[in-house]
C-alpha positions as CSV (number, residue, x, y, z in Angstrom):
1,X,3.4,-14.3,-25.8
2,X,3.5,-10.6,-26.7
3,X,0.8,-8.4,-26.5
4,X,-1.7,-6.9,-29.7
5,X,-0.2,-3.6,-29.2
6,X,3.9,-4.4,-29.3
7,X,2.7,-6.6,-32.3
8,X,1.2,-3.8,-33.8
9,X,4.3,-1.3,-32.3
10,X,6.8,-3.5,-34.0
11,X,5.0,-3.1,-37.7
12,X,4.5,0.8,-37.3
13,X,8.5,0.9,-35.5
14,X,9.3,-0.7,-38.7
15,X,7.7,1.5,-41.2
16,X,8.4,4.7,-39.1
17,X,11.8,3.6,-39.9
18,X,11.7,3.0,-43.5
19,X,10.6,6.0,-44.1
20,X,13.4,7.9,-42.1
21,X,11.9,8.8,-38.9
22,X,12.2,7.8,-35.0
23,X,11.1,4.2,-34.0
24,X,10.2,6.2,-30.8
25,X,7.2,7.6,-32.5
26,X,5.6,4.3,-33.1
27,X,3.7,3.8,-29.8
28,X,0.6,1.4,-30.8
29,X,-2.2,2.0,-28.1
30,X,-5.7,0.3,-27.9
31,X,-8.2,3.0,-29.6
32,X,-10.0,5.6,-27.1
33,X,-12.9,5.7,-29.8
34,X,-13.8,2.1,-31.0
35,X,-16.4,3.6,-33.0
36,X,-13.2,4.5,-35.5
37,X,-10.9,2.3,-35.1
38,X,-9.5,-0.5,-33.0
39,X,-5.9,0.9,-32.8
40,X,-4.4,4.1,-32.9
41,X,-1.0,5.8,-33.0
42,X,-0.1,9.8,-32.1
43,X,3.3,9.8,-33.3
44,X,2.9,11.9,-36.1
45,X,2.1,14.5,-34.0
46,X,5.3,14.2,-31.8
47,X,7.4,13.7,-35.2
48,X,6.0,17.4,-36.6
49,X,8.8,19.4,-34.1
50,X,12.0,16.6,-34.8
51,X,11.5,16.4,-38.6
52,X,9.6,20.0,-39.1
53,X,6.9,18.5,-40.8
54,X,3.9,18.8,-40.5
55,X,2.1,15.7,-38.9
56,X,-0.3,14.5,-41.5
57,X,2.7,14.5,-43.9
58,X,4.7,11.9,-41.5
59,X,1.3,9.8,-41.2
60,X,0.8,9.7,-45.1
61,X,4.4,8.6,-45.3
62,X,4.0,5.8,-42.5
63,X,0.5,4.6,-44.4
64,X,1.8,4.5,-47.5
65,X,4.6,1.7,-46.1
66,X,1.4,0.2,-43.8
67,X,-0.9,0.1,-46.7
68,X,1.0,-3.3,-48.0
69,X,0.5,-5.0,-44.8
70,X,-2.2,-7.7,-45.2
71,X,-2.4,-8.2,-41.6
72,X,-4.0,-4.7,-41.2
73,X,-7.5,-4.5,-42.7
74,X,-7.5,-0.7,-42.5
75,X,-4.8,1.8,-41.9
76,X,-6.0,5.7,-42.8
77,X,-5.2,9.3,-41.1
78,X,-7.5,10.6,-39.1
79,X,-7.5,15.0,-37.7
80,X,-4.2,16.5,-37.7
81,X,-2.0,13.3,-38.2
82,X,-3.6,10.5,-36.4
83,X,-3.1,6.7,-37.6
84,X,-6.4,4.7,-37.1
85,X,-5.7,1.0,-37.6
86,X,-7.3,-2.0,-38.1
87,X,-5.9,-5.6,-37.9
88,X,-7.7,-8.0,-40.3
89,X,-9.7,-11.2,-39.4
90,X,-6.9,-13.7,-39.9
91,X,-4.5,-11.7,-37.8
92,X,-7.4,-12.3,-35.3
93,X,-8.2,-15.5,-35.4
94,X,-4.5,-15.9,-35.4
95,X,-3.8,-14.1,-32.2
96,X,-6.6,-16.0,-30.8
97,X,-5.2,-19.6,-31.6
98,X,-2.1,-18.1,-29.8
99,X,-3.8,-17.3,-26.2
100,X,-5.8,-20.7,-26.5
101,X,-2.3,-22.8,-26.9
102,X,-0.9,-20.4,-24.8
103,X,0.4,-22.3,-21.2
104,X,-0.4,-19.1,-19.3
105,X,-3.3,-18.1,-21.5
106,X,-2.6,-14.8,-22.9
107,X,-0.9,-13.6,-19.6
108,X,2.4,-11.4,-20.8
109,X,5.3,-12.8,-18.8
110,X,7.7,-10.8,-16.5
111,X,11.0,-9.7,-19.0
112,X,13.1,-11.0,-16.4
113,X,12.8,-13.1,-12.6
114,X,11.9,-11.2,-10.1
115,X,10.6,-11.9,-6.7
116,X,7.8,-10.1,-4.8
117,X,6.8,-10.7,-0.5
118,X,3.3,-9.5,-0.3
119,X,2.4,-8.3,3.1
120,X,-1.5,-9.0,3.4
121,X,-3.8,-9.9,6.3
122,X,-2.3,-8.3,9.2
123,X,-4.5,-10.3,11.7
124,X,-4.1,-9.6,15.7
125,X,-3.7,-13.2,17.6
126,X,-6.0,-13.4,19.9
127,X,-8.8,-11.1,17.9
128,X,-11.7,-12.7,15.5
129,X,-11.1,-11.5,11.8
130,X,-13.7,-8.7,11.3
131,X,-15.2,-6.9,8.0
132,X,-11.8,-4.3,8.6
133,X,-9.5,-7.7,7.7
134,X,-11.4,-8.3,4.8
135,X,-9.9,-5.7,2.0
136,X,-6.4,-6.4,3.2
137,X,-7.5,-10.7,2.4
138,X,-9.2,-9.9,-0.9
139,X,-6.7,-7.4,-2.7
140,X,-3.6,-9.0,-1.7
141,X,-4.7,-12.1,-2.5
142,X,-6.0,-10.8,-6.0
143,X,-2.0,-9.5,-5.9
144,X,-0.4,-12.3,-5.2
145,X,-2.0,-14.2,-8.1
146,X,-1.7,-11.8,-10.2
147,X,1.7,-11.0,-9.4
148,X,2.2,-15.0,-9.8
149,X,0.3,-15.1,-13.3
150,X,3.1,-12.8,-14.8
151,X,5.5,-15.3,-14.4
152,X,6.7,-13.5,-10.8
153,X,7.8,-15.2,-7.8
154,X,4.8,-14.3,-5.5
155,X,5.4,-14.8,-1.5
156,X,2.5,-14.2,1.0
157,X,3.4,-13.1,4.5
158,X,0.1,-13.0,6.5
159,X,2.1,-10.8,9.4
160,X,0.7,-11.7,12.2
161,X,0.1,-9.0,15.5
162,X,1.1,-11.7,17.5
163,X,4.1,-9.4,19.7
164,X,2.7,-6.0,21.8
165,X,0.4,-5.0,24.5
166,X,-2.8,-7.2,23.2
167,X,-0.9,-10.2,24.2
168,X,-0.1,-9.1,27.6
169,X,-3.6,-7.7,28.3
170,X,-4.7,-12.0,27.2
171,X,-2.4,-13.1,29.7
172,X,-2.9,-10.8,32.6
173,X,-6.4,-11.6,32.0
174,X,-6.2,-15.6,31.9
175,X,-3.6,-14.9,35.1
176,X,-6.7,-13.6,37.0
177,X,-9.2,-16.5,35.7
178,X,-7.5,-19.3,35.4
179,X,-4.7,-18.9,38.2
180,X,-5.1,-23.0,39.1
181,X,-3.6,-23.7,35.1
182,X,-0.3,-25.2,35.5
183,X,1.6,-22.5,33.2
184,X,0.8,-19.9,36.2
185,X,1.5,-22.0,39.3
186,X,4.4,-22.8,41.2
187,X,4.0,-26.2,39.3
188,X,5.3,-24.7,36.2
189,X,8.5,-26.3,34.4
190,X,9.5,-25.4,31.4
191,X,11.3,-28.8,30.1
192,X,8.3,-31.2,31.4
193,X,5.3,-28.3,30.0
194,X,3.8,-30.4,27.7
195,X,2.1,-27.1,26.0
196,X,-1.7,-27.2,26.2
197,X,-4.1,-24.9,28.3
198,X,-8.0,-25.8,28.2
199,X,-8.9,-22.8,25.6
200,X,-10.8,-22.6,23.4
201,X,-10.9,-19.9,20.3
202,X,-14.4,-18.4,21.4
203,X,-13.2,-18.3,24.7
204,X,-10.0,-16.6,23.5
205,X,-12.1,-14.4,21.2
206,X,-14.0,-12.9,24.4
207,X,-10.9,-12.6,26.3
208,X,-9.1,-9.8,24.8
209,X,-12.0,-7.1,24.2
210,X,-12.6,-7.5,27.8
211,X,-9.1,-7.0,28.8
212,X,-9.2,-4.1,26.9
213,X,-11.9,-2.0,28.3
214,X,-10.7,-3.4,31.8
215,X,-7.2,-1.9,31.2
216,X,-8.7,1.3,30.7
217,X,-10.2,1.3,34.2
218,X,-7.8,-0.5,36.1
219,X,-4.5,1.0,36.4
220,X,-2.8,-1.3,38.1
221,X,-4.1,-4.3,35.5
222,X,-3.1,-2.2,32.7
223,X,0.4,-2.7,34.6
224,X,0.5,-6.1,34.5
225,X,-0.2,-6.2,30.9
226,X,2.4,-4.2,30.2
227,X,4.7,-6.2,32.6
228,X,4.0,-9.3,30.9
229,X,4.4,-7.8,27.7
230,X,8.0,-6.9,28.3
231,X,8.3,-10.4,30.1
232,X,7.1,-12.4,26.7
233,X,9.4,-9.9,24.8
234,X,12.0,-10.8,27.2
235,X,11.8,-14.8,26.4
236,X,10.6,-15.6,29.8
237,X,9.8,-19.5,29.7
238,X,6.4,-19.4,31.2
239,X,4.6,-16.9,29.4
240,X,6.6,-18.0,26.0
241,X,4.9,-20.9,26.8
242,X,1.2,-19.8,27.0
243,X,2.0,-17.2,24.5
244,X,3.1,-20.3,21.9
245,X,-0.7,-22.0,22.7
246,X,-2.7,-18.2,22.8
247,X,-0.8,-18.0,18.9
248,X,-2.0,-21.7,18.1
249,X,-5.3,-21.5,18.8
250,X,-6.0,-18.4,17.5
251,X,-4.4,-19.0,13.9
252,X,-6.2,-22.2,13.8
253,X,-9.6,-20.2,13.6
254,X,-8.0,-17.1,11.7
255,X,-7.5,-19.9,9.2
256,X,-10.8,-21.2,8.7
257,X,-12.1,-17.5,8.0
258,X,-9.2,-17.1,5.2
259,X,-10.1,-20.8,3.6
260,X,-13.5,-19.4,3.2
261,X,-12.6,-16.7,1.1
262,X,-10.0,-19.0,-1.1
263,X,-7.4,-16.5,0.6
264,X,-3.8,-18.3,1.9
265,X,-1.1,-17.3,2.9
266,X,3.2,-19.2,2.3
267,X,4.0,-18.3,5.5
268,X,2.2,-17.3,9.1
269,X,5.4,-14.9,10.0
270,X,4.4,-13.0,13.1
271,X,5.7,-10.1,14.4
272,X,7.4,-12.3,16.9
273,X,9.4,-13.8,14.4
274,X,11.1,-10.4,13.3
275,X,12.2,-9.6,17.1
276,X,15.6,-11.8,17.1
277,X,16.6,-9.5,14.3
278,X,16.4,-6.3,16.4
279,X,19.4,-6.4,17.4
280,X,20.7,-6.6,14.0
281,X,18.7,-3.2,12.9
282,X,19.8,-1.3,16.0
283,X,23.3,-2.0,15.0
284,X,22.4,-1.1,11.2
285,X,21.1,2.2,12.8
286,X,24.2,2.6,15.2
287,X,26.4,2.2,12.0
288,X,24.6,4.7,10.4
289,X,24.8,7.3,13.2
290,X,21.0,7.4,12.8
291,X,19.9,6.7,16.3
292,X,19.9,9.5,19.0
293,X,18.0,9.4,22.4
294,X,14.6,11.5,22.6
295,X,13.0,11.8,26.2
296,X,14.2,8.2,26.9
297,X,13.2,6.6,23.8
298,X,15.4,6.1,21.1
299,X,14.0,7.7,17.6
300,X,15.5,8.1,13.5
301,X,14.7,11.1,11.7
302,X,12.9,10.8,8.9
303,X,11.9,14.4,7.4
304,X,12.4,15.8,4.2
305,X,13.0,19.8,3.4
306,X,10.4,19.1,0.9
307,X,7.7,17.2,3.0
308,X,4.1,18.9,2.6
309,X,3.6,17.4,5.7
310,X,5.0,16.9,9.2
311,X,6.9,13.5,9.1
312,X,8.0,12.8,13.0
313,X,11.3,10.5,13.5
314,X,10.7,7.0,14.1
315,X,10.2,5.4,17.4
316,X,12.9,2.3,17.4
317,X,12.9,1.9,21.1
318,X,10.2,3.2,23.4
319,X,11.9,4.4,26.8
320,X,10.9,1.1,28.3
321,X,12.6,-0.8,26.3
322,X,10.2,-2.8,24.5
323,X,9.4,-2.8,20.8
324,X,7.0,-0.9,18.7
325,X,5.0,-1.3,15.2
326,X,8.1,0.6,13.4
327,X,10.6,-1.7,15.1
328,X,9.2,-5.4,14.2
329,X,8.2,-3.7,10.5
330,X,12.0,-2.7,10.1
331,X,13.0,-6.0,11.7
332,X,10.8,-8.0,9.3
333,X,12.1,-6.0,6.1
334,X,15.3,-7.3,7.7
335,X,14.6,-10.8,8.0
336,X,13.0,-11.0,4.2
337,X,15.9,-9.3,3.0
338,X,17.9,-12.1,4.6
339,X,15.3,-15.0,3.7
340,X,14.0,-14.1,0.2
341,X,16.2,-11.0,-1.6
342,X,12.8,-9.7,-2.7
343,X,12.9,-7.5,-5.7
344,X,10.0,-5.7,-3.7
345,X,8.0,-5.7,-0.4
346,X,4.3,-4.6,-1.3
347,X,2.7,-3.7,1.7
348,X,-1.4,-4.2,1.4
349,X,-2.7,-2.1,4.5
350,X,-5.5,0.6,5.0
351,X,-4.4,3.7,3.7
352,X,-4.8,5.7,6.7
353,X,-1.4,3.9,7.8
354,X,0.3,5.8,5.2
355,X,2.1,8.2,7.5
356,X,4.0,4.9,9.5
357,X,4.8,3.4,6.1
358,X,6.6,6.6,5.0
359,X,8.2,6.5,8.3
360,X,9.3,2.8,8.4
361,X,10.3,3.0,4.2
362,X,12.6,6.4,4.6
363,X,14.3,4.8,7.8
364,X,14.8,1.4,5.6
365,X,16.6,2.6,2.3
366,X,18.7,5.1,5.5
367,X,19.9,2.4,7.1
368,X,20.6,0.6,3.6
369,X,18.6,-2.7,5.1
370,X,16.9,-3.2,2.0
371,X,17.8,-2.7,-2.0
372,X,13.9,-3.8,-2.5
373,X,11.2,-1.4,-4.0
374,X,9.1,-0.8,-1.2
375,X,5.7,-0.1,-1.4
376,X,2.7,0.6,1.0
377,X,-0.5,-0.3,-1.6
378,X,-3.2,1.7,0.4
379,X,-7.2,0.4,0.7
380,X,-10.4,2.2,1.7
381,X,-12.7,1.0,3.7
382,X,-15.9,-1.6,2.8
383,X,-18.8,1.1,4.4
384,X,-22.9,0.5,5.6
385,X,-25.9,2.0,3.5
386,X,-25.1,5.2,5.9
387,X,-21.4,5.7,4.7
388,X,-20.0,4.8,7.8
389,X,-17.5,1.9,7.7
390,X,-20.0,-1.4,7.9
391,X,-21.4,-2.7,11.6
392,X,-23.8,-4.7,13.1
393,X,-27.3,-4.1,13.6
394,X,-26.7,-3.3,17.0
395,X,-24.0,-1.2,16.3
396,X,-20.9,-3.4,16.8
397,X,-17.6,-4.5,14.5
398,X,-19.1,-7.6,12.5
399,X,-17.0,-10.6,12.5
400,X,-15.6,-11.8,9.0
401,X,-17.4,-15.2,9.6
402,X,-21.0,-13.3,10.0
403,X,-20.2,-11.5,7.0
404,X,-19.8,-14.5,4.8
405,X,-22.6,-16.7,6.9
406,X,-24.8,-14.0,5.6
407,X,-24.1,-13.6,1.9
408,X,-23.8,-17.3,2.0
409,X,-27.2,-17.9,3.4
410,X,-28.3,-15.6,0.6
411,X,-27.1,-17.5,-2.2
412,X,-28.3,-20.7,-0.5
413,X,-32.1,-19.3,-0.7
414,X,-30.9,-19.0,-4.5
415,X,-29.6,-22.1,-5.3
416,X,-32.3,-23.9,-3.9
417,X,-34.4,-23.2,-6.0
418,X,-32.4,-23.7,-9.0
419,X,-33.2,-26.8,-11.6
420,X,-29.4,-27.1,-12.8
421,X,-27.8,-28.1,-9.8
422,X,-27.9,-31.6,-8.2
423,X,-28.5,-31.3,-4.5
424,X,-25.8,-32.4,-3.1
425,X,-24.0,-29.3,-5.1
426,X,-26.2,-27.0,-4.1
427,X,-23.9,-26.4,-0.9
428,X,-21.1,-26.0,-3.2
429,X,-22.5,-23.7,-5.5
430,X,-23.5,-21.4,-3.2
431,X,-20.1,-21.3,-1.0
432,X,-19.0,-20.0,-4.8
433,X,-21.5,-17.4,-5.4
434,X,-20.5,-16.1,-2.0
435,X,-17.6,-16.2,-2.7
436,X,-17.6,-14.4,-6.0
437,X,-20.5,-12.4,-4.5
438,X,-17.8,-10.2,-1.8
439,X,-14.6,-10.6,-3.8
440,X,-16.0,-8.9,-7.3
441,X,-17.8,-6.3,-5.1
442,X,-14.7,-5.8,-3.3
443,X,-12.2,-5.5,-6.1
444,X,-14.2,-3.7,-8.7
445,X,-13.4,-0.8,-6.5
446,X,-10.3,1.1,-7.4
447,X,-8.2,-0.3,-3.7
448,X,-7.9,3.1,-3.0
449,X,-11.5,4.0,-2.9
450,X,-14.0,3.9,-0.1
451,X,-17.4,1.4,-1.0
452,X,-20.9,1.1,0.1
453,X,-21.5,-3.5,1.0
454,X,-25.2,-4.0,-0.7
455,X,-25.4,-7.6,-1.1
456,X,-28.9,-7.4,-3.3
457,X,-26.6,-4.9,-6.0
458,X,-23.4,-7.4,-5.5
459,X,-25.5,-10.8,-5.9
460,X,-27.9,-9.3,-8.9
461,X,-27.4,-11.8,-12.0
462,X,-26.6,-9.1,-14.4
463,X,-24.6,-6.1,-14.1
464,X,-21.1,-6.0,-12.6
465,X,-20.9,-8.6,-9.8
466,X,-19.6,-11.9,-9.4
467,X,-22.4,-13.4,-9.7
468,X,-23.0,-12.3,-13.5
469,X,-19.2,-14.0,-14.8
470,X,-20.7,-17.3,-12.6
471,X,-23.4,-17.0,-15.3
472,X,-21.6,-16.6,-17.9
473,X,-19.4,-19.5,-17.5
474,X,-22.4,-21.3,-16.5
475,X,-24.4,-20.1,-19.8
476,X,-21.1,-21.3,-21.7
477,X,-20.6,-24.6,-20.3
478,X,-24.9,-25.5,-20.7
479,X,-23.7,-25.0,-24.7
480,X,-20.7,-27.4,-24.6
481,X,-22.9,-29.8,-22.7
482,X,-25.1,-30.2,-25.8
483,X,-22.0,-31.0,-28.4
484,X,-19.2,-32.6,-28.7
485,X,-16.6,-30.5,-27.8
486,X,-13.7,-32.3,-28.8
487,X,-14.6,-32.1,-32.2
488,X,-14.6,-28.3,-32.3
489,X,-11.6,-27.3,-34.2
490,X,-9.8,-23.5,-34.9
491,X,-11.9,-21.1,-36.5
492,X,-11.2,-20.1,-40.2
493,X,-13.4,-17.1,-40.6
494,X,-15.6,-14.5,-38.4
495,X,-19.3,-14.1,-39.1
496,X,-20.9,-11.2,-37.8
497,X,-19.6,-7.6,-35.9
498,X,-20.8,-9.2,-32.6
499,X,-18.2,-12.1,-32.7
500,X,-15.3,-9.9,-33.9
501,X,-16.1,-8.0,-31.1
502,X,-15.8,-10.5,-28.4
503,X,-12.8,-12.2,-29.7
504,X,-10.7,-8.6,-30.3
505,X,-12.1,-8.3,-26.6
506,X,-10.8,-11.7,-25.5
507,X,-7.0,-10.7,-27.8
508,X,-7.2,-7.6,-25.8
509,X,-7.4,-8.6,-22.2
510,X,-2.9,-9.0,-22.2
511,X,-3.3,-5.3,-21.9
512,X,-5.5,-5.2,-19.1
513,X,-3.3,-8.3,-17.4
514,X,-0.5,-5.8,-17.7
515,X,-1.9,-2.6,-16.8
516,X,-3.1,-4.4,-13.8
517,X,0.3,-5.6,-12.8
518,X,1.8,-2.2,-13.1
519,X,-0.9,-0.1,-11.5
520,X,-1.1,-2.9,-8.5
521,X,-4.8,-2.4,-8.9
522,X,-7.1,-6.0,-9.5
523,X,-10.2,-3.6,-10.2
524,X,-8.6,-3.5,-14.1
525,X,-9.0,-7.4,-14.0
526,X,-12.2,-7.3,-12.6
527,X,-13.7,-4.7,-15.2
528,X,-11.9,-6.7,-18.7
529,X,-13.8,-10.0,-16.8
530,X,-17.1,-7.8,-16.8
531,X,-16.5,-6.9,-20.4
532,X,-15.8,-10.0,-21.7
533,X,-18.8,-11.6,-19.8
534,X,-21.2,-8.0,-21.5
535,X,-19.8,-9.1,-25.1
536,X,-20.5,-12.7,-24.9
537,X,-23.9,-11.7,-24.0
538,X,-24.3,-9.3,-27.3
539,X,-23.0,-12.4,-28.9
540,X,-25.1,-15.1,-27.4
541,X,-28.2,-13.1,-28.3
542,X,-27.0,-12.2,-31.9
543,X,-26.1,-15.3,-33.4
544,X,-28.1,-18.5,-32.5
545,X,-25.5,-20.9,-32.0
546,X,-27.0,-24.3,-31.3
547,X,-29.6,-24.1,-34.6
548,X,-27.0,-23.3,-36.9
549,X,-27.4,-25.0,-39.9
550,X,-24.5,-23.7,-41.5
551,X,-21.7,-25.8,-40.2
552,X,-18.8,-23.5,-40.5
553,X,-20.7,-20.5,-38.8
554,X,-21.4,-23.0,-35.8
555,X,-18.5,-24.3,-35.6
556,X,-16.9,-20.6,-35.4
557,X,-18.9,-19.9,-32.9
558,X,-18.2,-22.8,-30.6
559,X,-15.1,-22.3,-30.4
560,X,-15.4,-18.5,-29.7
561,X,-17.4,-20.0,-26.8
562,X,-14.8,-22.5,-26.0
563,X,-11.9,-19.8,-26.2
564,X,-14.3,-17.2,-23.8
565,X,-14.6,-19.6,-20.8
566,X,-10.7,-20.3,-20.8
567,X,-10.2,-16.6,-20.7
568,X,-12.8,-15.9,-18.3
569,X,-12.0,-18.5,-15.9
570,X,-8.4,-17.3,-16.2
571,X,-9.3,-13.5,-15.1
572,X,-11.7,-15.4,-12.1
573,X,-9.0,-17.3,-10.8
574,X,-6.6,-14.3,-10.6
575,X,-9.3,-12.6,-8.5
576,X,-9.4,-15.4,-6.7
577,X,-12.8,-17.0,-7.4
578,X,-13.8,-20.4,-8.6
579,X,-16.1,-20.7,-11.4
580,X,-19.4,-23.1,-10.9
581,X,-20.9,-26.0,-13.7
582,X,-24.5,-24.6,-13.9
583,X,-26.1,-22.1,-12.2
């Protein structure tokens, strides 16, 4: 369905027209001062130099024609040639009977198919998720569903690190422990391997930080890894073979941290998966004449006369042969273009990657791999009381699965004590408020801006959190309980200023659906929820719904109720958050 504002464009377009000017001028926007008006339109002013009039002229001809409309309660000038406007009640209550039949509930649909590959996650195999993986989760999640909601085809690619030096610094490490498994022995065949090592994920968890810090004090360890790194990059049937169990295991427990958060992905591509079309890119590159040989590796140029910054070539090749972060990205964008034809590749990532993403997009449209609108949507980082991006209390990288344990266990305390809940919910109920309690704190943050965690601000019951739409919906639903809602029918008047206010706010939130979608930022979603969930408190606490005794009142103000929760619950799911019975 069509937004309030092209509605309202199309009747000014029209009467801009009649009386002799530009349908150009007739931009409808939502009012900056809702104080005067609910709608507002500048093109007057921008008439004045075409039509050498002076503005207020144009807007007293464009009122005149408006003046007739009884859709618009009030259309008047306003300063130099402003047009204020108004719609009237039964335009309202019109629009409103639209969004509630509407299949995607007020959601404006994409003009025409398009498909998007969202690049989100970005886990290391062989790593626990930690509180850095959780922005990259939460935002492109938000993304995909909203990109999904617009009537887009949304496809998640959690990318896994699953192909450089981490996973030979695993297996040089397991080589030295475990040197009696059969993958390491002279025993090992690669047609009988039945493809099982006794691992475990915790085990696997510890392995790979210790590795680490040994490789940076044993140079001939740091070797191996590297040896085995070109060996698994190679194909080599025995450490394929571990490599395939190492990437097993470890997604099995990435996965549990992501089901948590209500965060999934279409497919659990790897950076692996991109390396048999290397070959393919090089000889893209080759084509081009793009590739030349720089101190034994082979490197693109990338800079621009106009770059404010130094923008080195890319690294295709490293002189040892093996592949790089810039190699299995351009081999991916390779691959998708093959497997999807993407209208665009959004790439949800912390912004300080910026500089490889300029890199790896400049060397992609050169080598004409990709006609797709690439984009690198950048995230700060989730930060401690202090500033400093969040720790432990010892001073160490918190694992995702602490993070949520905690804020869980919080709204546990909560819950328990709560009368509304049955207690075999209670569980339930608070895995939501968790939920709801990181995700809003999260993504009412412009993705571009840095945050401070403080779980007491993000779980208060009023305010801007998650936990204050939970309420809402709760606070809505405890009202339905106590009628019968089936018999609630369309709304034939509005009652007070507080209602009219909540359901232009619920007409209104297409515009913030599609602002959203074209800014790539959910934090727009997140704020129209918030506002919503402020105005239906203004309304709850104006108008005494249950103890109405006058029977058209209550009945309009059920269904503004009725038509809120669908709303709400339809912004909640977008963010990615379930909404809960009673709270």
């Amino acid at each position: 369905m069509k937004s309030l504002t092209s509605l309202l464009t199309k009747k000014v377009e029209e009467a801009f027209e009649k009386c002799g000017y530009s349908k150009e001028l007739a931009s409808v926007t939502v009012s900056d001062r809702p104080d005067l008006c609910q709608f507002q339109c500048n093109g007057a002013l921008g008439g004045a130099k075409l039509y050498h009039k002076a503005p207020r002229m144009i807007a007293e001809d464009v009122v005149k024609v408006l003046s007739d409309d009884k859709e618009l309660a009030k259309v008047e000038i306003a300063g130099a040639g402003f047009i204020n406007i108004d719609i009237s009640d039964e335009m309202l209550l019109g629009y409103i009977n639209e969004v509630f039949d509407d299949v995607n509930i007020g959601v404006p649909q994409a003009e025409k198919e398009e498909t998007i590959v969202l690049d989100y996650g970005g886990p290391n195999v062989a790593k626990p998720l930690h509180i850095g993986h959780l922005r990259a989760a939460v935002i492109g999640e938000a993304l995909k569903r909203l990109v999904r909601a617009t009537g887009r085809k949304a496809i998640a690619d959690v990318h896994l690190g699953d192909w450089g030096l981490q996973m030979g610094l695993v297996m040089a490490e397991l080589e030295v422990r475990h040197p009696d498994w059969e993958v390491f022995s002279d025993r090992f065949d690669a047609e009988s391997f039945e493809g099982s090592i006794p691992l475990t994920a915790d085990e696997l968890n510890e392995v790979y930080p210790f590795a680490s810090a040994k490789s940076k004090e044993d140079e001939s360890f740091k070797a191996r890894a590297k040896e085995l790194t070109v060996e698994l990059q190679n194909g080599e049937p025995r450490y394929t073979a571990i490599w395939k169990e190492i990437v097993k295991i470890s997604v099995n427990d990435i996965k549990k941290n992501y089901d948590d958060l209500n965060v999934d992905f279409d497919y659990w591509y790897g950076e692996s998966n991109a390396d048999k079309y290397v070959p393919e890119l090089l000889e893209a590159l080759e084509k081009k004449d793009l590739m030349y040989e720089s101190e034994g590796a082979m490197v693109v140029d990338v800079a621009k006369e106009d770059d404010k910054i130094t923008v080195p070539p890319v690294i295709v090749k490293k002189s040892d042969g093996s592949s790089i972060y810039a190699t299995t990205d351009l081999a991916t964008i390779v691959q998708r273009e093959k497997d999807f034809k993407p209208d665009g590749i959004w790439y949800v990532v912390d912004q300080r990657q910026s500089l490889h993403f300029t890199q790896v997009f400049r060397c992609a449209k050169k080598a004409e791999i990709t006609d797709a609108g690439l984009e690198h949507l950048g995230f700060g980082t989730m930060n401690g009381a202090d500033g400093k991006p969040y720790k432990t209390r010892d001073g160490g990288v918190m694992r995702l699965s602490l993070l949520f344990d905690t804020v869980y266990d919080a709204a546990m305390e909560r819950v328990k004590e709560s009368k509304f809940s049955a207690e075999e919910d209670k569980a339930d109920v608070a895995r939501k408020i968790a939920v709801a309690t990181i995700k809003f704190g999260d993504l009412i943050n412009h993705r571009a801006k840095d945050y401070i965690f403080d779980l007491d601000k993000f779980m208060a019951a009023d305010g801007k959190t998650g936990s204050f739409l939970l309420y809402t919906v709760a606070r809505v639903n405890s009202i339905l309980k106590k009628v019968d809602e089936e018999k609630i029918t369309a709304a034939a008047s509005v009652f007070t200023d507080s209602e009219r206010d909540l359901l232009l706010k619920i007409a209104l939130s297409g515009e913030a659906y599609a602002l959203a979608f074209k800014e790539r930022a959910p934090n727009i979603v997140c704020e129209n929820a918030y506002q919503l969930a402020q105005s239906f408190s203004k309304f709850y606490h104006d108008n005494h719904i249950l103890t109405e005794e006058d029977e058209q009142k209550k009945n309009a103000w059920l269904r503004a109720c009725v038509v809120l929760r669908k709303v709400i619950e339809k912004h909640l799911d977008i963010l990615g958050i379930e909404s809960v019975e009673l709270m």
